[in-house]
C-alpha positions as CSV (number, residue, x, y, z in Angstrom):
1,X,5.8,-3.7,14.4
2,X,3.3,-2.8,11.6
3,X,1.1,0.0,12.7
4,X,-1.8,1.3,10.2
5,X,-1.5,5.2,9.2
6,X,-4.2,7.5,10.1
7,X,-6.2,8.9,8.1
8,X,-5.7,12.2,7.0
9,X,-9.6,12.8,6.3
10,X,-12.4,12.4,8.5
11,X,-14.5,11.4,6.3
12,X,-14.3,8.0,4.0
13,X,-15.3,8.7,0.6
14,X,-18.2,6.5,-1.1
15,X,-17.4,3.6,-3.2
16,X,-17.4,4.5,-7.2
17,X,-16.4,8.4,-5.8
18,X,-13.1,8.4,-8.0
19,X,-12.4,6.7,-11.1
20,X,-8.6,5.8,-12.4
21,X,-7.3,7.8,-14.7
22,X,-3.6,7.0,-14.5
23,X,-1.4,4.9,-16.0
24,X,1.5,3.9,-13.0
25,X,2.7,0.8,-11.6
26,X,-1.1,-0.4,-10.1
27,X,-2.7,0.2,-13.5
28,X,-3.4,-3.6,-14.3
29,X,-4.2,-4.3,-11.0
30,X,-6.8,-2.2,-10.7
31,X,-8.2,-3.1,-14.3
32,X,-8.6,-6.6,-13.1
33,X,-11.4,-5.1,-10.5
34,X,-14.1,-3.8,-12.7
35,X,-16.6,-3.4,-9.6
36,X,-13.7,-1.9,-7.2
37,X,-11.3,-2.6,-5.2
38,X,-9.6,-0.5,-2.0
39,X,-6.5,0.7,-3.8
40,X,-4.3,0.3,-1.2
41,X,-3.3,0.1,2.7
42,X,-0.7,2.2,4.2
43,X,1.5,1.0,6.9
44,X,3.9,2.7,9.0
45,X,7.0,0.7,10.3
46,X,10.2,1.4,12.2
47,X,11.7,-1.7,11.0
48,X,10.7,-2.7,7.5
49,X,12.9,-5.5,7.1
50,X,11.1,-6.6,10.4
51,X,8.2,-5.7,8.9
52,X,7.8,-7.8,5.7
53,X,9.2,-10.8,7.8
54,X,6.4,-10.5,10.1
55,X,3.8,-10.1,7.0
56,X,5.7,-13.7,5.7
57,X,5.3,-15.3,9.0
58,X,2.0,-14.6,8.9
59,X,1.6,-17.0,5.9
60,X,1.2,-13.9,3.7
61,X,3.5,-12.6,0.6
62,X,4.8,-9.5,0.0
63,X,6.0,-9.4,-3.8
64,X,8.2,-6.4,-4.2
65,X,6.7,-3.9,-7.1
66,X,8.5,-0.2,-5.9
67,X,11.6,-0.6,-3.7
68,X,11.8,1.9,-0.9
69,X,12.5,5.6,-2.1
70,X,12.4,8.7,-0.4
71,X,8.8,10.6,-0.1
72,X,8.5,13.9,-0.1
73,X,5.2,14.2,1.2
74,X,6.8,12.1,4.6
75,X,9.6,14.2,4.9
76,X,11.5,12.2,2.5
77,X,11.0,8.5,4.8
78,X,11.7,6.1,2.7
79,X,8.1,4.5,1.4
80,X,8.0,1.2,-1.0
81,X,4.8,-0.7,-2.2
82,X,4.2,-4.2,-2.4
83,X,1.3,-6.9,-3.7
84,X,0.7,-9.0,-1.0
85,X,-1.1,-11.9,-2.6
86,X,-4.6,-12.2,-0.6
87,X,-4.2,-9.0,0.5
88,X,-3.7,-6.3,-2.9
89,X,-1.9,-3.2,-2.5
90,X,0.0,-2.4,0.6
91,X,2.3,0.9,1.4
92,X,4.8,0.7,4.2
93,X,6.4,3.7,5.0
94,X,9.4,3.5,7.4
């Protein structure tokens, strides 16, 4: 149902390689990790009402923060972001 993105480089960059310089909707979140955090997961779903049920079933939950909107860089698939409390920043792109 949820399947992980893969990643466009082959490489991982080092921890403390970029710093955030941007003011958007994950700008207190990632304030409230002065020693890091991963910034976010992206997901790829065929289904994403499915999708955030099964994250819920899973005891996890999803809180809403960037309702699905077409991306441009994805051929205009709809894409949305959500906290998942436990979890931080997830991307599901349908």
């Amino acid at each position: 149902m949820i399947r992980r993105k893969k990643s466009i480089s082959s490489s991982a960059p080092t921890p403390r390689t970029r710093r955030w310089r941007s003011s958007g909707p994950a700008d207190q979140l990632v304030q409230r990790h002065a020693n890091g955090i991963i910034y976010h997961l992206c997901y790829a779903t065929d289904n994403l009402t499915a999708a955030l049920a099964a994250l819920t079933a899973a005891g996890l939950r999803p809180l809403c923060i960037s309702a699905p909107t077409p991306a441009p860089l994805f051929g205009g698939r709809p894409v949305s972001f959500y906290n998942v409390v436990g979890l931080g920043l997830v991307e599901i792109l349908e």
